[in-house]
PDBQT receptor file of N, H, CA, C and O in Angstrom, charges set to zero:
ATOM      1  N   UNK A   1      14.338  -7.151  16.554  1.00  0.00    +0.000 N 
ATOM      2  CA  UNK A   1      14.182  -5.803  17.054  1.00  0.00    +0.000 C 
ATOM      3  C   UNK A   1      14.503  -4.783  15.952  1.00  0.00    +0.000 C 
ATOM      4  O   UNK A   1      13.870  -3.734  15.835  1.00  0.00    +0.000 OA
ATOM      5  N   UNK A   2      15.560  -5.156  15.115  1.00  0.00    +0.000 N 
ATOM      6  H   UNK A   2      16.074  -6.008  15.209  1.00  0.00    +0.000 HD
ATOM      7  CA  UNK A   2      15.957  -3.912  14.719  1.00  0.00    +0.000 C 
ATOM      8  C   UNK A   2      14.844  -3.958  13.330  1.00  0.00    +0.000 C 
ATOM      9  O   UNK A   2      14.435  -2.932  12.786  1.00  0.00    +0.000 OA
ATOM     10  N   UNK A   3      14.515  -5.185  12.956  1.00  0.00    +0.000 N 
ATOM     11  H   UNK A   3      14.848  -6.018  13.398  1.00  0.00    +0.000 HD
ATOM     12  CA  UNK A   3      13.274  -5.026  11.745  1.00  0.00    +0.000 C 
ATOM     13  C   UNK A   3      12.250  -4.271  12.437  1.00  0.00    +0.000 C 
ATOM     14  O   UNK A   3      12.041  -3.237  11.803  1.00  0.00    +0.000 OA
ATOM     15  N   UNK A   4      11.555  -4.347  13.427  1.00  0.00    +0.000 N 
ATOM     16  H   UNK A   4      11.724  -5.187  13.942  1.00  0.00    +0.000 HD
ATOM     17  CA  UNK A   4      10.545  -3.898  14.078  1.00  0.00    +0.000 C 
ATOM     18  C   UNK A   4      10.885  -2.149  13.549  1.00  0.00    +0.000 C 
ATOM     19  O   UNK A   4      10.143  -1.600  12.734  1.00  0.00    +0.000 OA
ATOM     20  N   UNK A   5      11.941  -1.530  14.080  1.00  0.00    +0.000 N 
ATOM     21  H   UNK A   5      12.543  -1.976  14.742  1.00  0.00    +0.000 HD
ATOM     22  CA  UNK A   5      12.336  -0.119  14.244  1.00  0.00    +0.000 C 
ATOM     23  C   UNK A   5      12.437   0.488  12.547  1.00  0.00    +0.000 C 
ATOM     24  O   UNK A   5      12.079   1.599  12.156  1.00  0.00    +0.000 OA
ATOM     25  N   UNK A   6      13.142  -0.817  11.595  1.00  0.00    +0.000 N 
ATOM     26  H   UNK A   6      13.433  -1.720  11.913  1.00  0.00    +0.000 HD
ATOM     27  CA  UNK A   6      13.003  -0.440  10.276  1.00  0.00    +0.000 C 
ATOM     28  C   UNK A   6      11.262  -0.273   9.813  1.00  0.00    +0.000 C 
ATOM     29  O   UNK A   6      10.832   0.635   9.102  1.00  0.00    +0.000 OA
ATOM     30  N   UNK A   7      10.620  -1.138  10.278  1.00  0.00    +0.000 N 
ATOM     31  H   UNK A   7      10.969  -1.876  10.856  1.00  0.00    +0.000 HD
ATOM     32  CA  UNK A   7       9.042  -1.086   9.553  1.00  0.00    +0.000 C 
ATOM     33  C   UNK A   7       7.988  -0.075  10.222  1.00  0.00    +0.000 C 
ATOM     34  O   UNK A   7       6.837   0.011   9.793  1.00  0.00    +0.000 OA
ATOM     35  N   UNK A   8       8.418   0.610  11.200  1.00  0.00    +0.000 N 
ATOM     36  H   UNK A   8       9.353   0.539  11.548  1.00  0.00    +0.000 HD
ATOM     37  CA  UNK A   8       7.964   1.550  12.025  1.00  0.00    +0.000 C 
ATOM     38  C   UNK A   8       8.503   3.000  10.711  1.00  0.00    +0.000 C 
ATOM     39  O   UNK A   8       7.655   3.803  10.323  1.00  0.00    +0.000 OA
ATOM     40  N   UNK A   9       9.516   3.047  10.374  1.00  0.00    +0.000 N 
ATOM     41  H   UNK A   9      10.204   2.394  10.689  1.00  0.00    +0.000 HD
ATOM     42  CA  UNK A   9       9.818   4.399  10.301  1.00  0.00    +0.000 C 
ATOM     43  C   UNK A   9       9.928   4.377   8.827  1.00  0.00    +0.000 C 
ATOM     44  O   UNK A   9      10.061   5.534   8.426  1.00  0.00    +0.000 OA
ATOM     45  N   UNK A  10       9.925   3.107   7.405  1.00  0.00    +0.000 N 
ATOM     46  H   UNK A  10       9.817   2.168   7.731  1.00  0.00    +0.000 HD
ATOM     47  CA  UNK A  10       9.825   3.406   6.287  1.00  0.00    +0.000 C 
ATOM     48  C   UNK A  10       8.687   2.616   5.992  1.00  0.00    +0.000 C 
ATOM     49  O   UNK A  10       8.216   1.701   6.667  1.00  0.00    +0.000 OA
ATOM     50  N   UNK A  11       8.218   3.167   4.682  1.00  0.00    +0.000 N 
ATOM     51  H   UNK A  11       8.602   3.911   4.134  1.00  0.00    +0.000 HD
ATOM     52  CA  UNK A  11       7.154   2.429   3.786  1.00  0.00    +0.000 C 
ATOM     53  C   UNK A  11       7.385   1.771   2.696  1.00  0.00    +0.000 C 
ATOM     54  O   UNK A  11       8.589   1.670   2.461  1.00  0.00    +0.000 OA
ATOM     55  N   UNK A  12       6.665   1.259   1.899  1.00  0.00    +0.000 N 
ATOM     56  H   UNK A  12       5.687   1.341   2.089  1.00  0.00    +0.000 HD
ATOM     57  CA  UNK A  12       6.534   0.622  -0.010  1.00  0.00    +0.000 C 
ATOM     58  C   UNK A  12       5.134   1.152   0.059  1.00  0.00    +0.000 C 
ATOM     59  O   UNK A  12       4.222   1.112   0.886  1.00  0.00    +0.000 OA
ATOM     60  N   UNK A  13       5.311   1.641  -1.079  1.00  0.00    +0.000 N 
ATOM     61  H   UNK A  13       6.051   1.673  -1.751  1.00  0.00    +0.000 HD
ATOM     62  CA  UNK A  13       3.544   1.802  -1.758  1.00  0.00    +0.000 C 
ATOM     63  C   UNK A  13       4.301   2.338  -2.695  1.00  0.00    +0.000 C 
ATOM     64  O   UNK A  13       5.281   3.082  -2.664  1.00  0.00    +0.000 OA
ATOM     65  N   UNK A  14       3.439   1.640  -3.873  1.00  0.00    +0.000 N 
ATOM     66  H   UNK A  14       2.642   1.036  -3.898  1.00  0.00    +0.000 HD
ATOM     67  CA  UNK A  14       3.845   1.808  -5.516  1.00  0.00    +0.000 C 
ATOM     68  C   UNK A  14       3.095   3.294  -6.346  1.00  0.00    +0.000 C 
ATOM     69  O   UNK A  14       3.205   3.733  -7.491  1.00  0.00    +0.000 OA
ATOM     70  N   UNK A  15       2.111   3.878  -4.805  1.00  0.00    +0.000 N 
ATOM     71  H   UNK A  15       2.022   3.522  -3.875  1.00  0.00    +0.000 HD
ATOM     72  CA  UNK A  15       2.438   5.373  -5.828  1.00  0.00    +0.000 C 
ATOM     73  C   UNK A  15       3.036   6.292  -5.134  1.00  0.00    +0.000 C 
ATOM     74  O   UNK A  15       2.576   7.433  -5.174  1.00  0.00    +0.000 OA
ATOM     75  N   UNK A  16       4.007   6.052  -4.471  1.00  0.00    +0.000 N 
ATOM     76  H   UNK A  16       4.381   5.125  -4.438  1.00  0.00    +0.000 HD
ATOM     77  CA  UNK A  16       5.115   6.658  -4.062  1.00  0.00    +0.000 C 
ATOM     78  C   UNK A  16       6.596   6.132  -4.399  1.00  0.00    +0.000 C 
ATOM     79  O   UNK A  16       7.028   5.092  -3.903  1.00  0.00    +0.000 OA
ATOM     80  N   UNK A  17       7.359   6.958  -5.306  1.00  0.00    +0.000 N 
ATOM     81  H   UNK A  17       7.007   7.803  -5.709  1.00  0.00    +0.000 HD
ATOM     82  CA  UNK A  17       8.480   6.492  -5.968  1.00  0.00    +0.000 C 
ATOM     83  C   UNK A  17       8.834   5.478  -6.443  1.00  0.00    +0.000 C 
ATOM     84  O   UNK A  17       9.974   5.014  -6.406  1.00  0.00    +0.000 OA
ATOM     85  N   UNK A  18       7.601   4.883  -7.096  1.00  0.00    +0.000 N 
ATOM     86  H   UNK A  18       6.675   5.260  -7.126  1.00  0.00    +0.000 HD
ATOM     87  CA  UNK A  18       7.541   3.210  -8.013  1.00  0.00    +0.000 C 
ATOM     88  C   UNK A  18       7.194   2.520  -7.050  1.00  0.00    +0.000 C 
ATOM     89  O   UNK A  18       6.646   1.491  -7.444  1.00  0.00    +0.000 OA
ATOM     90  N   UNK A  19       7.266   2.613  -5.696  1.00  0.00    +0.000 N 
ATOM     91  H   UNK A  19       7.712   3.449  -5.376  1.00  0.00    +0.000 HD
ATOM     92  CA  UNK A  19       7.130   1.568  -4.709  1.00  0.00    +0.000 C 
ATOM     93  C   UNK A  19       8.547   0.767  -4.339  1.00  0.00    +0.000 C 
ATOM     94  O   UNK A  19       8.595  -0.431  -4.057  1.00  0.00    +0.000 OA
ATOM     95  N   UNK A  20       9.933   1.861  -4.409  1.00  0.00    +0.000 N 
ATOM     96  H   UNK A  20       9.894   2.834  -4.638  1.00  0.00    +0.000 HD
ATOM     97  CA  UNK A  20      10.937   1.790  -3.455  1.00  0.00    +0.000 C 
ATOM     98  C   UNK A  20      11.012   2.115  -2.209  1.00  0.00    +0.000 C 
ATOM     99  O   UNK A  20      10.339   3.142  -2.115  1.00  0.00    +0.000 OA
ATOM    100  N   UNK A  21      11.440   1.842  -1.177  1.00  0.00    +0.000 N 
ATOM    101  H   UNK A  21      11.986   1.008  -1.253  1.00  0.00    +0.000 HD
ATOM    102  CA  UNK A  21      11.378   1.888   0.050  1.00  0.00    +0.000 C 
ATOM    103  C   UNK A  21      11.560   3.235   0.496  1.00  0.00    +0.000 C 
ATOM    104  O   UNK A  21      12.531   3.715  -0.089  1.00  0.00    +0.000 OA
ATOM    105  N   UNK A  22      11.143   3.874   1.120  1.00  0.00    +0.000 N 
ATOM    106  H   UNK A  22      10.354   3.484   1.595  1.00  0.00    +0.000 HD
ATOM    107  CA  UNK A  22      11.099   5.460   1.142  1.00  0.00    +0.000 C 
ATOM    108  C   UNK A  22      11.216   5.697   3.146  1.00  0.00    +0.000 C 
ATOM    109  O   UNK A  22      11.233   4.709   3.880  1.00  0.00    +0.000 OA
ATOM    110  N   UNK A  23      11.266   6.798   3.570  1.00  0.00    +0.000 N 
ATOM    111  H   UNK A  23      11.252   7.600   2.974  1.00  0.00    +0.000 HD
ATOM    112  CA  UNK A  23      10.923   6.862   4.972  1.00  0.00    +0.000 C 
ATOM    113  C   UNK A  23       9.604   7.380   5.041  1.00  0.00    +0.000 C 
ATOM    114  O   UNK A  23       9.014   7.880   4.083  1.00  0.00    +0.000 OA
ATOM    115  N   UNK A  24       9.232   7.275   5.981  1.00  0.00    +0.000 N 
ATOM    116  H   UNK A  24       9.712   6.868   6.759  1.00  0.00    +0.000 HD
ATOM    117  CA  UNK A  24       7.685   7.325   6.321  1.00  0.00    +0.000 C 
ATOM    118  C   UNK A  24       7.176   8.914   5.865  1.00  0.00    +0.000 C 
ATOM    119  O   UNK A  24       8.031   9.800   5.887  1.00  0.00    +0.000 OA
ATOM    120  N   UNK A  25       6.031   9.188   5.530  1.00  0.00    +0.000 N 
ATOM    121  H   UNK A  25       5.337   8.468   5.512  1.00  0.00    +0.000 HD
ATOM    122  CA  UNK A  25       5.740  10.001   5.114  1.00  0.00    +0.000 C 
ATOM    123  C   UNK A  25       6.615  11.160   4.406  1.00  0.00    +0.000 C 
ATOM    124  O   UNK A  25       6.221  12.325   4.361  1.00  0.00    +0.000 OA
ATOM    125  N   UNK A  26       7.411  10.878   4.051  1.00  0.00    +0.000 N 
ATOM    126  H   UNK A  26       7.731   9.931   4.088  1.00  0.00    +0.000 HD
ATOM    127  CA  UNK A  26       8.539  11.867   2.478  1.00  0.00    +0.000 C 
ATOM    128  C   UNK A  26       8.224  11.049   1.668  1.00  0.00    +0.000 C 
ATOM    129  O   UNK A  26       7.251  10.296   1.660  1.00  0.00    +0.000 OA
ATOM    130  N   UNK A  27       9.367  11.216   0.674  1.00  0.00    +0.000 N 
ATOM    131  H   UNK A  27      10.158  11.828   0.681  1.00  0.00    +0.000 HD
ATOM    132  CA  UNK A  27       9.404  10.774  -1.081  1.00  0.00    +0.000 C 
ATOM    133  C   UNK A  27      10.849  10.235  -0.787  1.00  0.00    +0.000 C 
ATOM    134  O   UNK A  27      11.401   9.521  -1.624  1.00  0.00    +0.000 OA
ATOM    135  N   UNK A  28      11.729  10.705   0.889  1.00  0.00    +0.000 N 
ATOM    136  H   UNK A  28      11.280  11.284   1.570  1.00  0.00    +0.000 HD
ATOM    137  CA  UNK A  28      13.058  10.298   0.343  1.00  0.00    +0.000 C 
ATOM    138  C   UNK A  28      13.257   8.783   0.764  1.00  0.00    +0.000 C 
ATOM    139  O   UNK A  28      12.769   8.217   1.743  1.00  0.00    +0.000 OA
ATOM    140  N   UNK A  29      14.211   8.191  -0.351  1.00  0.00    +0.000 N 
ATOM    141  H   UNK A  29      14.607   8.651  -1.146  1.00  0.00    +0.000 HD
ATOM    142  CA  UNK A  29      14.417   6.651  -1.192  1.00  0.00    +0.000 C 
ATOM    143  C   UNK A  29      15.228   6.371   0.025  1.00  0.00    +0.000 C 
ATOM    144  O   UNK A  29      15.644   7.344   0.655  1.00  0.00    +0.000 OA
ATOM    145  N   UNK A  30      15.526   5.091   0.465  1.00  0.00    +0.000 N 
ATOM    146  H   UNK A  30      15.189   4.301  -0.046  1.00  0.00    +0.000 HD
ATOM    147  CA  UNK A  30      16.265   4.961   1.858  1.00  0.00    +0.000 C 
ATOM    148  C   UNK A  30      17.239   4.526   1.189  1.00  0.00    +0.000 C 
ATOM    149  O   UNK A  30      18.288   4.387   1.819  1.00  0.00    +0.000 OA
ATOM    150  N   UNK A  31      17.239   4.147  -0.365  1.00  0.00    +0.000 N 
ATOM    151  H   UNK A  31      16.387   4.259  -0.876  1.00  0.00    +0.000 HD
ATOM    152  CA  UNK A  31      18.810   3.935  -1.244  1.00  0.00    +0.000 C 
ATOM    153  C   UNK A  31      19.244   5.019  -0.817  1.00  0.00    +0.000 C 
ATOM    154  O   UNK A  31      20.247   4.960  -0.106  1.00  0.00    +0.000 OA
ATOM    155  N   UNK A  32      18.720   6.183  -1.069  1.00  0.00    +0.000 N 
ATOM    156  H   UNK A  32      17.905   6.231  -1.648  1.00  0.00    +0.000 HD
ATOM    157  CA  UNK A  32      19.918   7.398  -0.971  1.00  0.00    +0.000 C 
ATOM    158  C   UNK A  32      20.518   7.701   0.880  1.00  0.00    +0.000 C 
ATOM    159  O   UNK A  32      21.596   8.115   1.307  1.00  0.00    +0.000 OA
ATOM    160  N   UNK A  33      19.599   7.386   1.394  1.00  0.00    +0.000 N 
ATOM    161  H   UNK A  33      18.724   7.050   1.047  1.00  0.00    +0.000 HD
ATOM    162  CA  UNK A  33      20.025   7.361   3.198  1.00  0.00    +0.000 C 
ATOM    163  C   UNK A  33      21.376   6.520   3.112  1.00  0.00    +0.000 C 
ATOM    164  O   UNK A  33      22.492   6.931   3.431  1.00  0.00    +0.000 OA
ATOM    165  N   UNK A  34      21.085   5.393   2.669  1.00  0.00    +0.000 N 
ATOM    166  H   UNK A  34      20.178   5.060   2.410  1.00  0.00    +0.000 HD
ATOM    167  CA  UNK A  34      22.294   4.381   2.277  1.00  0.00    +0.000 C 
ATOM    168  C   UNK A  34      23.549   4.606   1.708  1.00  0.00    +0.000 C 
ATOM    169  O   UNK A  34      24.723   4.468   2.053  1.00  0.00    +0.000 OA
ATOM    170  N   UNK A  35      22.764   5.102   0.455  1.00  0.00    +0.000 N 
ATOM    171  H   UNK A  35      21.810   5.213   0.175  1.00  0.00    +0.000 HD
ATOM    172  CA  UNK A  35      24.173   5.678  -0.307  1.00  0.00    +0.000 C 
ATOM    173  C   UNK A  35      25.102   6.679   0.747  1.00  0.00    +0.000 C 
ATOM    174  O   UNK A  35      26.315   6.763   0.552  1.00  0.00    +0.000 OA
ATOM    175  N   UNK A  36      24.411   7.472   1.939  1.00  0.00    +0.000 N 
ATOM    176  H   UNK A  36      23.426   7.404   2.097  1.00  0.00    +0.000 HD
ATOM    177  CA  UNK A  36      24.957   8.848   1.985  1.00  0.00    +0.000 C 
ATOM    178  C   UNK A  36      25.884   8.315   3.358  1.00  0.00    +0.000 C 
ATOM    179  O   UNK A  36      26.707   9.029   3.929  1.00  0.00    +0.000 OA
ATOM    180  N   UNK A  37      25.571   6.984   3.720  1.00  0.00    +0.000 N 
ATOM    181  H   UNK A  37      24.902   6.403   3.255  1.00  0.00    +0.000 HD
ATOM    182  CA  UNK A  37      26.048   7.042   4.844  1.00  0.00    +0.000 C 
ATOM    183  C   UNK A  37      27.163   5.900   4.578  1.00  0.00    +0.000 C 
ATOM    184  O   UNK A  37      27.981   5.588   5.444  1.00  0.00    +0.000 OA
ATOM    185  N   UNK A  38      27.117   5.327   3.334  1.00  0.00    +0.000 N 
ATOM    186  H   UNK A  38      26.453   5.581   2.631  1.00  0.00    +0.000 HD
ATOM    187  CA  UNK A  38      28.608   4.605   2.982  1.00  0.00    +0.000 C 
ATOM    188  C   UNK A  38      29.636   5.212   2.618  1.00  0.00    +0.000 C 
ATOM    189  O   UNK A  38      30.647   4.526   2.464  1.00  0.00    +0.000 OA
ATOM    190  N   UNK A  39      29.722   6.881   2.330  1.00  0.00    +0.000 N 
ATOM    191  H   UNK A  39      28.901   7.438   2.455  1.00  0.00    +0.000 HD
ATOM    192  CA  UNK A  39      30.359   7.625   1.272  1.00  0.00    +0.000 C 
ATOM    193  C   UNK A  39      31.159   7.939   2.681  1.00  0.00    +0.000 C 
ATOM    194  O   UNK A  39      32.125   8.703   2.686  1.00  0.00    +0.000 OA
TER     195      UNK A  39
């Protein structure tokens, strides 16, 4: 379930930010979602 809800709401495509994992239609990197919510 919870993969289902991750592949719904981010992407990869390599001409969007090298092809790091991003949220769906932005540029923002879900590293930084990550980063912001361990701090």
């Amino acid at each position: 379930m919870f993969q289902d809800n991750l592949s719904k709401r981010t992407e990869i495509n390599p001409r969007i930010m090298v092809g790091k994992p991003v949220i769906k239609g932005t540029r923002i990197p879900v590293e930084i979602i990550l980063q912001k919510l361990a701090q």
